[in-house]
N, C-alpha and C positions, 0 to 999 in steps of 0.2 A: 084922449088917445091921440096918441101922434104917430104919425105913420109913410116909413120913407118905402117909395118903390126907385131899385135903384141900378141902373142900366145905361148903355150907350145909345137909346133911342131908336132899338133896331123892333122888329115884330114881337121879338117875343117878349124884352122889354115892356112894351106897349102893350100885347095881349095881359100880362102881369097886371100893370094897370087897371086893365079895362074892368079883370077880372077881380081888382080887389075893389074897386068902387061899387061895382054890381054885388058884392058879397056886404058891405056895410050898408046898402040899398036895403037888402032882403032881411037884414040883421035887426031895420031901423037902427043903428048904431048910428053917431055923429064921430068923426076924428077931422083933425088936417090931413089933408094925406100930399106930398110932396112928392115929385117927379124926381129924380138927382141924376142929372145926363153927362156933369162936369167930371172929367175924371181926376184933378186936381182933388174935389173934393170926394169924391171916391175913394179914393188912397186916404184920405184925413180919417176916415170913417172904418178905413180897414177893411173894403170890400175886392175878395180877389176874382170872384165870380159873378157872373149877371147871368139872369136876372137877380136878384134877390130882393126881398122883402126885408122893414126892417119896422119893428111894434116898440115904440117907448125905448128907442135908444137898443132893442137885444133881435140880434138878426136872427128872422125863424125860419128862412129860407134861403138858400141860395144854389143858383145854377140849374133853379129848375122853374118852369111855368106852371104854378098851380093852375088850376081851374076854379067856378068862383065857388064850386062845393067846396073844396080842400081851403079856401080862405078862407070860408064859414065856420069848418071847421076851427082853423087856427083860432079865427078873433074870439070864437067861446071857450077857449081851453085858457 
């Protein structure tokens, strides 16, 4: 599983983050999981809003802060 959290490095960016590590934690789940703070590659990637979340290449979130239940949820669906 690959997995991009994808932001300008600001809190809620970062809480995104935090939150999706601690949900692959609780999951025992392994992925890469990627920070993408560049906005160069931001635009490459097609992202108009931050935070977003993005699983295996298909964005399942954006412009909002899950919490790491709502990530739990995501990674098992």
């Amino acid at each position: 599983m690959e997995i991009k959290v994808i932001g300008t490095g600001c809190p809620d960016c970062n809480a995104l983050y935090t939150h999706t590590l601690e949900a692959l934690q609780r999951l025992g789940l392994e992925a890469h999981v990627e920070k993408v703070e560049d906005l160069v590659e931001m635009v490459k990637l097609g992202v108009m809003q931050v935070p977003t979340l993005m699983v295996d290449g298909t964005v399942r979130s954006a412009g909002r802060i899950l919490t790491t239940e709502q990530v739990c949820k995501l990674l098992k669906d």
